[in-house]
N, C-alpha and C positions, 0 to 999 in steps of 0.2 A: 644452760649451755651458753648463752649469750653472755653471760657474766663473766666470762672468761677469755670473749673473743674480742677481740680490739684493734681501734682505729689508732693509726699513729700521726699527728700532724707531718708530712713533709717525708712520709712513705707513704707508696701504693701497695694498695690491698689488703687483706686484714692479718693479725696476726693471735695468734692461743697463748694464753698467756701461761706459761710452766712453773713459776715459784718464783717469787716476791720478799723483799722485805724492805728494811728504810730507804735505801739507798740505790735500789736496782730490781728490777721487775726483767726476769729472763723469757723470751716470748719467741715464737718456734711461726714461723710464713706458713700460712693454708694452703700457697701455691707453690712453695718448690721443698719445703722442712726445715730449713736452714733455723740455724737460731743463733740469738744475739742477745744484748744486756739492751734498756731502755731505763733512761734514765731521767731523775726528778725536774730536769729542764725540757724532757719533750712531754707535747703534749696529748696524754696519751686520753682515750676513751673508748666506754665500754657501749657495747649494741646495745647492752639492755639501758643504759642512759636516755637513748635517742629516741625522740619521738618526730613523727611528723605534724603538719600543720593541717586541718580538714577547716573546712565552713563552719563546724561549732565546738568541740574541742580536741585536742589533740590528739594523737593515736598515736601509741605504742608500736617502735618500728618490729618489736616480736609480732602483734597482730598484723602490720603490712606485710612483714615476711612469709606469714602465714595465707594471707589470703593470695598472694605471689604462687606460692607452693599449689593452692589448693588451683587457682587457677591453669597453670603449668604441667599439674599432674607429677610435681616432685622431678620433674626435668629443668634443663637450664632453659631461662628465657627465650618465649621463641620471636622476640624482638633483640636487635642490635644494640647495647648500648652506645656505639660512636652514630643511631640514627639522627635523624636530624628533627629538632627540637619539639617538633608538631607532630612527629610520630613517635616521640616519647611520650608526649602528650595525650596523645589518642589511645595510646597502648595504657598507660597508667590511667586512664580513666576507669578500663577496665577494672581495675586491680582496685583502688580505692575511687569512686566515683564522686564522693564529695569534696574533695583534697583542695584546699586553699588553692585556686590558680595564681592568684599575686603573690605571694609569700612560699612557693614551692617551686623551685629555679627548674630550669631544666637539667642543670650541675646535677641538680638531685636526685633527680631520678635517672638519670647515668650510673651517678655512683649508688644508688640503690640496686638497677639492674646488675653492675658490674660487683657488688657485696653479694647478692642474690648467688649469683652466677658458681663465685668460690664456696660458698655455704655447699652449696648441692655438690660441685665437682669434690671438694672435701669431706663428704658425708659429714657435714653437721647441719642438720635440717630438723634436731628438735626444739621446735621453738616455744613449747610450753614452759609457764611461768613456772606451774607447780616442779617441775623438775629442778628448776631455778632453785627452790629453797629448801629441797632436798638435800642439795649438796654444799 
């Protein structure tokens, strides 16, 4: 499911991507349906790309998402993403407890909160990989 949902540089919030090919990638908001063409000059990326940064190697933002969900009980976060930076802090400790502090912005766990947030209000919450290569 991740392999289909996507970040767009320079729009907010994520978008499904509906059918592709050279020249134009048509992609549908998780937040209101609306849909548009994206094109080979924006830059576009997929969830399943993105990993975060830990103390020894990297983790796959599908396992952060997952351990988000499991923590959360499959409801939207019960922290703020506009909190202020030490209790996003505190709060993502929770979630991934060994997570790079130098290398892991506070930006990031905003916008991981605020990605979290539309996943679950959208019902796209399955974050397994194996579904990934089913499809």
């Amino acid at each position: 499911m991740l392999k289909k949902i996507l970040s767009i540089a320079g729009k907010s919030g994520l978008y499904k991507m509906i059918t592709h090919n050279n020249n134009v990638i048509v992609v549908e908001s998780l937040e209101d349906g609306k849909r548009f063409p994206s094109y080979p000059r924006d830059k576009v990326v997929s969830l399943n790309d993105i990993s975060m940064f830990t103390e020894t190697d990297d983790i796959a933002l599908r396992d952060v998402l997952k351990k988000l969900l499991e923590l959360e009980n499959g409801k939207v976060a019960s922290v703020n993403p506009k909190a202020d930076g030490s209790v996003l802090r505190e709060y993502f400790a929770k979630v991934l407890p060994n997570f790079d502090r130098d290398r892991v912005h506070n930006s990031d766990i905003k916008k991981l909160i605020q990605w979290y947030n539309l996943l679950v209000k959208s019902g796209n919450v399955n974050f397994d990989e194996e579904d990934e290569k089913k499809s």
